[in-house]
PALUMLUM-231833 format. One record per residue: residue in one letter; x, y, z of N, C-alpha, C in turn. Coordinates in pm, whole numbers, plus 50000, padded with zeros to 5 digits. Example, Ala and Ser with C-alpha at 12.3 -4.5 7.8 and 13.67 -1.06 7.14 Angstrom:
A513194943150780512304955050780513204967050780 S512854977550708513674989450714512905000350787 
***
This chain:
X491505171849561490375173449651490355162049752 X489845163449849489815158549973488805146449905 X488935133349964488085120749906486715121750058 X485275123849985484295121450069484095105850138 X483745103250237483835088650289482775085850393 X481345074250334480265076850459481225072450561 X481595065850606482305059250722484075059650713 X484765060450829485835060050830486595049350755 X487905052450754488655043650682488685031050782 X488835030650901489595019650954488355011250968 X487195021150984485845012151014485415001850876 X485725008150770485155006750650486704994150611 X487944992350639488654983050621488444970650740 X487984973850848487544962350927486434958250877 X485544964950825484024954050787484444945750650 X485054951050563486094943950471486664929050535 X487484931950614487984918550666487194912150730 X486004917950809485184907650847484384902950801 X484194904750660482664900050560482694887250507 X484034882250550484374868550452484924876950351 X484974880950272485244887950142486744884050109 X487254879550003488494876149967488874891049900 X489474897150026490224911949970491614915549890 X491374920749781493004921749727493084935849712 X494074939949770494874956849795495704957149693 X496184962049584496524967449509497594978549601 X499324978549520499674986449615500434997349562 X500005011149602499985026349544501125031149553 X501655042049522502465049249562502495068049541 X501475067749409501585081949475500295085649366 X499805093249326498205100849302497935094649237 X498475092349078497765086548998497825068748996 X499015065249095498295050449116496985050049221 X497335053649332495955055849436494815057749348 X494385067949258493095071149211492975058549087 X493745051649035493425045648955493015029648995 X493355028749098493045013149159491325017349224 X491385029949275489805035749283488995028949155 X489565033349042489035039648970488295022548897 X489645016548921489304999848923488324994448921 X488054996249046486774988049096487094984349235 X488894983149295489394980349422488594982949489 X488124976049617487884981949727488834986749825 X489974980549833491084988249863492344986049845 X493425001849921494554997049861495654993549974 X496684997549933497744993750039499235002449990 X499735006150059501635009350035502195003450073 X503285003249957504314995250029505515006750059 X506065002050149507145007550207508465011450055 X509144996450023509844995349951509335007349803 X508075011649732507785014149633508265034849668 X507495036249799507815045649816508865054849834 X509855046549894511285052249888511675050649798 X511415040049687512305036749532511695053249488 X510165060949492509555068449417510345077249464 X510155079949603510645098349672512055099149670 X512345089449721514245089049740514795083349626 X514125077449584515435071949440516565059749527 X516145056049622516405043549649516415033349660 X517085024749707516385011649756515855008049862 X514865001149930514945001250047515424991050142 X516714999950221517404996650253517015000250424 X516075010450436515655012550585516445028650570 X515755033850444516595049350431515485056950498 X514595055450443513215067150454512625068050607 X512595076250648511955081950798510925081950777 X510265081750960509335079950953508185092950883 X508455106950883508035118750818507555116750689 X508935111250628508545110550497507365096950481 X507535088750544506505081150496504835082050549 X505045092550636503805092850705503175104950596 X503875112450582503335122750571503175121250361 X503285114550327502915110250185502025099550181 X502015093350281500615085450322499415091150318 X499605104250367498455114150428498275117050313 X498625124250236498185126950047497745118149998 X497945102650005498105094349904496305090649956 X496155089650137494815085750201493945095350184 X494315109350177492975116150129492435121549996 X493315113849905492955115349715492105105349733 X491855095249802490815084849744489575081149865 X488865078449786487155069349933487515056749966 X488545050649891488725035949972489615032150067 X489435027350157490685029150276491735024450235 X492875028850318494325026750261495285021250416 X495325009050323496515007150444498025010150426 X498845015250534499545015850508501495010150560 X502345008950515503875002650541504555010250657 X504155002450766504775015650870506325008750922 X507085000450811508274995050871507984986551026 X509214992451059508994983251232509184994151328 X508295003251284507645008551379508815023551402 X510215023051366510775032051358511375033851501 X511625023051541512735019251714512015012051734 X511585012551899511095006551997510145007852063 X509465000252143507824997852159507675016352180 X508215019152217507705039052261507355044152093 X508405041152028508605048451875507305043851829 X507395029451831505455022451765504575033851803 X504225034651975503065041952011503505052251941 X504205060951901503905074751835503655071251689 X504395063351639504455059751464503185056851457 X502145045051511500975041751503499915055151532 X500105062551587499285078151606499325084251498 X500695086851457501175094951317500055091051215 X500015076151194499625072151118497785073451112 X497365066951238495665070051232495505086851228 X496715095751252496135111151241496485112651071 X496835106151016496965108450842495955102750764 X494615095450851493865086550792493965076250716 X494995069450734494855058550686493845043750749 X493655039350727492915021850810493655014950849 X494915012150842495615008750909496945004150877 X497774996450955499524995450943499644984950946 X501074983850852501884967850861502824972250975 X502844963851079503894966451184504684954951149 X506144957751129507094939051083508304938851233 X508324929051238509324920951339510994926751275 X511184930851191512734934551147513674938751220 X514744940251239515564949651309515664962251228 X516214971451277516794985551222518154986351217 X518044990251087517844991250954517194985050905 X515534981950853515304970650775515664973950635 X514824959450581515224957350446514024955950380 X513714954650218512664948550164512684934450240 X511174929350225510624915550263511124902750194 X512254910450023512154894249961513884900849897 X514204908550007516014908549985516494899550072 X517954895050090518674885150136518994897150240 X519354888250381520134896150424519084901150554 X517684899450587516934901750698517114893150836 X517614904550915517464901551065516084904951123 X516074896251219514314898951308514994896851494 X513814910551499514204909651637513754901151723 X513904900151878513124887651957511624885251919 X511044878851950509564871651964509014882252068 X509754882152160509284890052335509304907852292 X509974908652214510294927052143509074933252096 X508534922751932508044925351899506344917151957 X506054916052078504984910552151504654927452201 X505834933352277505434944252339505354959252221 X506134956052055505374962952015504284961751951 X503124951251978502454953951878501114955452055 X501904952952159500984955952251501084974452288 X502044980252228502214991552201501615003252087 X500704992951999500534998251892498714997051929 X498384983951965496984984152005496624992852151 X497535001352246497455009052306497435026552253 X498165025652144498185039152077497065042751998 X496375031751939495395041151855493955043551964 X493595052751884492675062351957491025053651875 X491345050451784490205043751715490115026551691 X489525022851817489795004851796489644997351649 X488765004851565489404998051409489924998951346 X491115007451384492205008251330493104993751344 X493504993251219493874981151216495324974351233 X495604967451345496884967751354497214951451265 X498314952751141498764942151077500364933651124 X500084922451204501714923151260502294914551123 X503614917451064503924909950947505254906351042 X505244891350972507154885551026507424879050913 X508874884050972510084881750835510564872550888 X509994859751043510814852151044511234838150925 X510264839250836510744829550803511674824050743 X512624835050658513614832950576514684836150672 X514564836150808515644836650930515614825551013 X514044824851068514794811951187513574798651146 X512814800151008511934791050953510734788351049 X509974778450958508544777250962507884774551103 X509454767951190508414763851336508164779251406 X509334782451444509654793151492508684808551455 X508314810151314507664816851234505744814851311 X505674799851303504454799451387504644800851505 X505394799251618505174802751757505394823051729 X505934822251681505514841951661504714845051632 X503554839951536502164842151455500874841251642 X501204829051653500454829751756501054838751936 X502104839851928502144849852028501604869852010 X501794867651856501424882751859499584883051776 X499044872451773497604872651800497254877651925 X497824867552057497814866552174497894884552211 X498824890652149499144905552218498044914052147 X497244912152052496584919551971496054923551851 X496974916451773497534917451668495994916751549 X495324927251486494114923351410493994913551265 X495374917451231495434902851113497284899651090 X497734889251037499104883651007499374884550850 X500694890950870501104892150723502544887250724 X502834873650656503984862750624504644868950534 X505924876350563506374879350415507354867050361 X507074868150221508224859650191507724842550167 X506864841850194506174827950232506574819350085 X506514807750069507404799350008506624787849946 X505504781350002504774768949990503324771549976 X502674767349962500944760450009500934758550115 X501404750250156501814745050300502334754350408 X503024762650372503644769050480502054781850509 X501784789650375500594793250410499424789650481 X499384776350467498184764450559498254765050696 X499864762250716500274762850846500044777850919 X500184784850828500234801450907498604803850949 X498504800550842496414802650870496064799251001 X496534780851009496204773751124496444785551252 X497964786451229498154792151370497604805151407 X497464813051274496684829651346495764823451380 X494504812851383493804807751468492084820351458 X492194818751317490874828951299491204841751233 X492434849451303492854864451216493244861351085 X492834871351010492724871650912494194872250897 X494684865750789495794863850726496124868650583 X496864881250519497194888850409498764881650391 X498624874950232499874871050153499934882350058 X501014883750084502114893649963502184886249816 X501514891949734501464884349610502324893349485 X503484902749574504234907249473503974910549350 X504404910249219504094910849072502464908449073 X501844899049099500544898549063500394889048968 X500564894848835500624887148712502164887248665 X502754886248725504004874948688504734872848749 X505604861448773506434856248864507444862948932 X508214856949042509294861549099509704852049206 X511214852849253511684841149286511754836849416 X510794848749499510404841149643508934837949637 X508374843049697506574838949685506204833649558 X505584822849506505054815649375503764823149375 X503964826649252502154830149154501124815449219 X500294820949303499334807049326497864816049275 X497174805149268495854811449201494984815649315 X494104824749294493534834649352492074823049464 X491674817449350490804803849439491514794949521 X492634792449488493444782849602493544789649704 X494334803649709494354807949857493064811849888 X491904813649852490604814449956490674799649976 X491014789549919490504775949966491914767550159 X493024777250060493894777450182493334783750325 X492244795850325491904799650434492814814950433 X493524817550344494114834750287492854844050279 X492634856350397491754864850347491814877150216 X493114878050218493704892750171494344887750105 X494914897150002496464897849944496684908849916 X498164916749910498364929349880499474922849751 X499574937249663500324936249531500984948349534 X502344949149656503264960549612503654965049518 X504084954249441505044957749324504354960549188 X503164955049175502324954649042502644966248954 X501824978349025501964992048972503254995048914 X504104998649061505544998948992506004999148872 X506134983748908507034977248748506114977048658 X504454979548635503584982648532504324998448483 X504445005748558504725021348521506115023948467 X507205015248520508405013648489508355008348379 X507685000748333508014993248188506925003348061 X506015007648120505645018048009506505032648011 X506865037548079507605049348062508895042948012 X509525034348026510355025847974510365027547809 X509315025847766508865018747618509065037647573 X507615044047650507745053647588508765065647562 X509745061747686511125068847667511735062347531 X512125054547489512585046047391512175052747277 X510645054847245509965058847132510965071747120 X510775081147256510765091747216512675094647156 X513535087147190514705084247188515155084147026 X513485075646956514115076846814513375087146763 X512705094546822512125108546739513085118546753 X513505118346839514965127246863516275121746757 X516505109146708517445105546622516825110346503 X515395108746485514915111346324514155124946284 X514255127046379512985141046389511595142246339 X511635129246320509945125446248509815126146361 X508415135046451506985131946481506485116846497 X505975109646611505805098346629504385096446674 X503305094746631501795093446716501595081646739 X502255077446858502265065446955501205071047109 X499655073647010498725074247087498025060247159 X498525049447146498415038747232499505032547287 X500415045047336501345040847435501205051247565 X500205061747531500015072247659498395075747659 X497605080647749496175083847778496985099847725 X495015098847705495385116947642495415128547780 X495505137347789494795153247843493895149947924 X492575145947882491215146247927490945134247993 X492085124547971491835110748086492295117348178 X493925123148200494285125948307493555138148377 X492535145448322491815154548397491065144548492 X490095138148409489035132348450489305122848566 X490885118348597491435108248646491775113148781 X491805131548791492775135448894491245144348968 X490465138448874488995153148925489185165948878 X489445164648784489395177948746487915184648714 X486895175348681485725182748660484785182748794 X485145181548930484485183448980485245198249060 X486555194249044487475208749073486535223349020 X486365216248887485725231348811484655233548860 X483395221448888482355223548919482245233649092 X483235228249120483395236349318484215251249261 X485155255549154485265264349089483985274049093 X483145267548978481995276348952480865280449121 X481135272249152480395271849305480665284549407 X481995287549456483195291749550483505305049412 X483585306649340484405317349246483145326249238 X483295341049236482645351049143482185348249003 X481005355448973480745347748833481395352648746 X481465366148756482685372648664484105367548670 X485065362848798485585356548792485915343348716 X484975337248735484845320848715484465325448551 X483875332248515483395334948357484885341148291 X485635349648363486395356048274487935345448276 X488005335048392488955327348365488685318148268 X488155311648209487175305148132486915308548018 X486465320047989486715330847900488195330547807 X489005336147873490405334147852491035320247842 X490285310547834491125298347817490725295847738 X489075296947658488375290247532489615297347415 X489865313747430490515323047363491825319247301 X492615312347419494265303647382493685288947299 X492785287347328492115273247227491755272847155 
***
């Protein structure tokens, strides 16, 4: 079902960033993560690029997935839930022309808004070896391309640079502040390395709100450091997004529970490893299923709606 929403997404993710509010996005990839970070308490979420092509394509991301596919699973992923969703729009998918359409694609799928990144094409994930970034002057005119395309000024344009693990920290800030200068509604550092280097980035967006990539979440990894959640509000960090959390949360339980099921198949014993999966009636309750029924009984004939119903108590 379509997610009800008093106010738009992009409106409802800009008053977010402007409340002061130390926002953390949680980052989705397809129904039952989206509804469950809802279900959280999130106020909102985010995609990542990289999660989605690992899900649909069975890849890596390597800069496989088009822009179709990612727009258009965005659009499912933004109207299962009420909390706005930002979303991984790569680098834009070419050149300043490609932005203005990619950035349209995107506010017509409802989302709140886009990571636009400095990468070249082909990109890469944010914390693989091996990232090129295009000029400073390139990506000035696309993100002045992207605040020309949307049709709704709170839509939110996110410029992220990968310069830093290319041409480092000075260089990284004269880009932060040239693409404020073009538009840019908040800065997203991938890859970031220090306290310090975060301090410095803050300084230079010069007020925009600034979103760190906090990867894993709860556990480490060997570019961005686990920093605590009070330090970066004390650094001047508004946001953080958590691509990977879900993921590798879902990977390591289907993991386990493939395993289980691996030795019920060697032994043929029956295994009730009911605290390694939710039952039936979570995942109804999880996907809406009872309000499905309730718009059922609403929209259906009563004889209809009675005799399907009917017939299901019967198989039970």
């Amino acid at each position: 079902m379509i997610a009800r929403r008093e106010i738009s997404a992009p409106a409802a993710f800009r008053a977010l960033l402007n409340s002061g509010e130390f926002l953390v996005s949680p980052g989705v990839y397809d129904g039952y993560s989206a509804r469950l970070v809802e279900a959280a308490g999130f106020k909102s979420a985010c995609t990542s690029g990289a999660a989605i092509a690992n899900a649909i394509l069975g890849v890596e991301d390597l800069g496989m997935m088009g822009l179709n596919e990612n727009v258009n699973h965005c659009r499912q992923l933004a109207r299962s839930i009420a909390i706005p969703l930002t979303c991984d729009a790569d680098n834009g998918y070419g050149n300043p022309m490609n932005v203005h359409y990619t950035v349209q694609m995107f506010e017509e799928a409802g989302v709140a808004g886009v990571n636009l990144e400095d990468q070249v094409s082909p990109k890469r994930c944010g914390h693989m070896p091996g990232k090129e970034v295009v000029s400073r002057e390139e990506m000035v005119k696309k993100i002045e391309a992207a605040c020309l395309a949307r049709r709704d000024d709170d839509f939110v344009i996110i410029a992220r640079t990968d310069a830093l693990a290319v041409e480092g920290i000075d260089a990284t800030l004269e880009r932060i502040r040239a693409y404020v200068a073009a538009g840019a509604d908040a800065i997203f550092p991938d890859a970031v390395k220090t306290e310090d280097q975060i301090a410095r980035v803050v300084e230079a967006a010069g007020g925009k709100p600034v979103s760190i990539n906090m990867g894993f979440g709860i556990r480490p990894r060997p570019t961005t450091p686990l920093i605590p959640l009070p330090r970066l509000k004390e650094l001047g960090v508004r946001r953080i997004s958590l691509p990977r959390m879900l993921p590798a949360a879902a990977i390591k339980a289907m993991q386990e529970a493939l395993f289980v099921m691996r030795g019920v198949m060697e032994t043929g014993i029956p295994a009730d490893r009911s605290d390694l999966l939710v039952g039936i009636d979570e995942i109804w309750d999880l996907m809406g299923f009872p309000a499905m029924q309730a718009l059922e009984k609403q929209l259906l004939t009563t004889d209809h709606y009675e005799t399907k119903y009917k017939a299901t108590a019967k198989a039970h």
